[in-house]
N, C-alpha and C positions, 0 to 999 in steps of 0.2 A: 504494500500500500504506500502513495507517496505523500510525501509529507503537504499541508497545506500551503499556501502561498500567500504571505503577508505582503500592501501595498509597497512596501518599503524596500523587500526584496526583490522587485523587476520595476522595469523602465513601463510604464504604462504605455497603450499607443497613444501615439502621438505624443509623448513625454511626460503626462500630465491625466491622470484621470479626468479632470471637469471637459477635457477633450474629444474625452475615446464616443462619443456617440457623433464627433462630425468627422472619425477615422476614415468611413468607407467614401466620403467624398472627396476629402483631402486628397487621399491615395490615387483617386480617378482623376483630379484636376492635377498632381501636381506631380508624379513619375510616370506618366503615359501607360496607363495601367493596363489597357489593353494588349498593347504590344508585347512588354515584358511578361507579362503572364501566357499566351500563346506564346511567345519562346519560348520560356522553362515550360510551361504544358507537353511540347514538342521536343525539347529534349529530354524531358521525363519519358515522353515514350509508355504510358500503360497499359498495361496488357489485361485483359479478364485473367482472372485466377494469381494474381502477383499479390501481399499483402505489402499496402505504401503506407507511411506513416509522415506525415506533415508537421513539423517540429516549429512552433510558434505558431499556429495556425489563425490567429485571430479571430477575428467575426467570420470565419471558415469560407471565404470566395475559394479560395484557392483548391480547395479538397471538394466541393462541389463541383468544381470543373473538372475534376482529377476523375469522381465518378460517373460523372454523365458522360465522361470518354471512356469510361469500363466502368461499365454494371456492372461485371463480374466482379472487379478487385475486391480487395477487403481494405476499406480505407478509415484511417484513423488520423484521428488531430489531437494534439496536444498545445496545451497553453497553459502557464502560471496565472492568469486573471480569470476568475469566475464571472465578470460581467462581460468579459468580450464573448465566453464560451457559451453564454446563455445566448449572445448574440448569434453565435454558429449556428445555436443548435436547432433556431429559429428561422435562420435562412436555409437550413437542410430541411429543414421537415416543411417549409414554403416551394421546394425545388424539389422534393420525390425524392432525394439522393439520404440515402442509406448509410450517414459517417458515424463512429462509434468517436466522440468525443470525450478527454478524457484530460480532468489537472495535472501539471506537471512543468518540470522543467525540464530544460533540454537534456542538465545531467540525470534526468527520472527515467529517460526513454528505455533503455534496458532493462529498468528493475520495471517497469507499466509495462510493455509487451512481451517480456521474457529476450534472451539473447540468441541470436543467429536465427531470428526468424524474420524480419523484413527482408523484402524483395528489394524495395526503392525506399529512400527518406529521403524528402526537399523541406527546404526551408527558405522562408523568404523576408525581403525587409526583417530581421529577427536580428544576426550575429553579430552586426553594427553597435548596436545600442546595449550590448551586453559586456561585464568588464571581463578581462583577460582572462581571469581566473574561471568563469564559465563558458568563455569562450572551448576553454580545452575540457574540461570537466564535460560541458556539451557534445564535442566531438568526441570524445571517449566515449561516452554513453550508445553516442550512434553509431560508433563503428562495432562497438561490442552487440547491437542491438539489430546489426545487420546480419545474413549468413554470408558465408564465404562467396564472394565473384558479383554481392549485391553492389549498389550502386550510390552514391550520397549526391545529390541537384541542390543548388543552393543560387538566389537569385537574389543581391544583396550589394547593398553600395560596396563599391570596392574601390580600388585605385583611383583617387582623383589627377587626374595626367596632365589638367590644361590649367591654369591661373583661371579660367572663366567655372570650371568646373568645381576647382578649389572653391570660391568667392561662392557658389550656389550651395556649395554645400556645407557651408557655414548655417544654411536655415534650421539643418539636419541634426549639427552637434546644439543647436540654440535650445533644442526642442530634448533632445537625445544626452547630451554630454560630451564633453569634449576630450574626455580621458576615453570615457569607454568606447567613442568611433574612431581616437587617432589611429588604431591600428589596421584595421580598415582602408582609410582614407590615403595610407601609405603605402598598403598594397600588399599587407602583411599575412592576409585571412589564409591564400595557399601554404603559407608556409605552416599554418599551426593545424592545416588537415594533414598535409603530412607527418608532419610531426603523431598526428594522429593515430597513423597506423595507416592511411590511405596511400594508395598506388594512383602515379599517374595523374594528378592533380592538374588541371587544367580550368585554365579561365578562356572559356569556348564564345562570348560574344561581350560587349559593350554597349549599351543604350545611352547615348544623352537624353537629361529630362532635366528641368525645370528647378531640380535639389542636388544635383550631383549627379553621375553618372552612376548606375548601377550595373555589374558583371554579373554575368554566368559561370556558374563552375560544376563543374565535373570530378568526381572522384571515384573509386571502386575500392573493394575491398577482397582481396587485391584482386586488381588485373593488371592485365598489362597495358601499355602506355599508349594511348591514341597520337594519330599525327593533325586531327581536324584540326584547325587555325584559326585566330578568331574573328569573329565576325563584327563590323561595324556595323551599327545597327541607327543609319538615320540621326537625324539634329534634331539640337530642342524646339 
């Protein structure tokens, strides 16, 4: 059983509880949500009969699109906030899709679904706003929480590259914190999947938006190493 989750302990969305109910607009006005979300949709790749697990899952868009591309999977969300989760669990059951939602933090994901039984884990907008020390306690949990040759998607600010993207994603630590996204924003998140345990670590596209750039990444547990290259993906 996982332990509860005090406000104090995680970054709220949007940084702030008195915010989290203008979350799912924010998100569609202000990182091109459409886009990024069909990309990692399409790099997620779900198959019926796969069990995916969505780590941060918020007011659950993302794991709702995950099963309307496979009725079969077995799909599950996890999040530390009970008010975003009530929010999921209301837009699943408004959309027919079948998520089993469940508290937690990203270090809970193994002890919540047991170990070496995900197919796929993504996570999105989450590992930014989380400090170092969860950062890896989180990847731990998901590579232990994966079987052998599964796969980890993560679609999440990364690398800020350009002085314009820097200067935007200043809105992101205003809201998020400026400790817990520098590492992030430096370009650091590959190195501490590997560190993880994962093979093959790759940041497979770039999005400009409005708050900073967001990347794609890619990992396995283990596989071996793709040569796909990343993809630009469009202006803000």
């Amino acid at each position: 059983m996982t332990r509860s989750a005090s406000p104090a302990e995680f970054t709220p969305a949007l940084g702030h509880r008195s915010l989290t109910g203008l979350y799912d607009a924010a998100i569609a006005l202000m990182t091109r949500e459409r886009v990024w979300r069909s990309a990692i949709l399409a790099q997620l790749a779900p198959r019926e009969g796969e069990t995916i697990v969505d780590v941060g899952c918020g007011t659950g868009t993302l794991a709702t699109l995950i099963k309307a591309a496979a009725p079969g999977a077995d799909m599950i969300g996890i999040d530390p906030d009970p008010e975003v989760l009530d929010r999921a669990r209301s837009k699943a059951l408004s959309r027919g899709a079948d998520v089993d939602f469940l508290q937690g933090f990203a270090g809970d994901v193994s002890e919540l679904i047991g170990r070496d039984r995900a197919d796929k884990v993504v996570s999105s907008l989450v590992f930014h706003q989380v400090p170092i020390d969860g950062k890896r306690a989180g990847l731990a949990s998901i590579h232990a929480a994966l079987r052998p040759g599964g796969e980890l998607h993560i679609a999440d600010y990364g690398w800020q590259r350009t002085p314009s993207m820097r200067l935007l994603f200043r809105q992101v630590q205003a809201l998020d914190g400026v400790e817990n996204t520098r590492l992030n924003a430096a370009g650091g998140l590959p190195d501490l999947i590997a560190e993880a345990g994962f093979e093959g670590v790759e940041e497979r596209a770039v999005l400009a938006t409005a708050t900073g750039s967001i990347s794609l990444y890619w990992a396995g547990k283990p596989v071996g190493r793709s040569t796909q290259p990343i993809q630009e993906i469009g202006h803000v």
